[in-house]
C-alpha positions, 0 to 999 in steps of 0.5 A, a space after each residue: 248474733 245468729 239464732 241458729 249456728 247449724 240448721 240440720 242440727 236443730 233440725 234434727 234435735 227438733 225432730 228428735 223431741 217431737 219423736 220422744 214426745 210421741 213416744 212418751 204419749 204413745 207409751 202413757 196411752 198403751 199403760 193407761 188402755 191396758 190399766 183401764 179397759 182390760 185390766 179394770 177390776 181385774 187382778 192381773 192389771 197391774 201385772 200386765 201393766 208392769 209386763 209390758 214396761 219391763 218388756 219394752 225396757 228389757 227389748 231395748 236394753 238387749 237389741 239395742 247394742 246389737 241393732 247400733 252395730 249394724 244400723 251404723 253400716 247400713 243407709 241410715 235414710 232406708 233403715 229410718 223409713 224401714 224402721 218407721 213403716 214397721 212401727 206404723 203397721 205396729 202401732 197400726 195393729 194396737 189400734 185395730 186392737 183397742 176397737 175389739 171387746 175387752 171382754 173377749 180378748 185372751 189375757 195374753 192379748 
């Protein structure tokens, strides 16, 4: 018996878990920076931390149909690595954030 029956399919499923995992670190670690370093003792953390779930939730419900349509006619190897770079320098930049002083940050930051 065979372990694997299509190798670019679990290939792709893995990578697509190791994706989702990342993401669901990436999303606890931005709610928990944001409950704890700038929102500690404040009274607009749990606001904050709201906003940002409901805006990364309402971000994809409304680009996602529109962004499916177009990203099924474009090279799916471009927009992937495009897609990835743009979200690395994102990620990149909260990074950069998270070393500047809570303290001094605009609540909209």
């Amino acid at each position: 018996m065979r372990a694997v029956i299509n190798r670019d399919f679990t290939r792709l499923w893995y990578g697509q878990a190791v994706s989702r995992v990342g993401d669901y670190v990436f999303n606890t670690t931005l709610v928990l920076w944001i409950a704890t370093k700038l929102g500690n003792g404040k009274s607009w953390a749990p606001i904050a931390v709201s906003g940002v779930l409901l805006a990364g939730l309402a971000a994809a419900t409304a680009i996602a149909p529109a962004a499916g349509v177009y990203a099924d006619r474009w090279n799916r190897k471009r927009t992937m690595l495009r897609m990835d770079a743009i979200r690395g320098v994102l990620v990149g930049a909260l990074a950069l954030a998270a070393f500047l002083p809570a303290d001094r940050l605009p609540v909209g930051v």
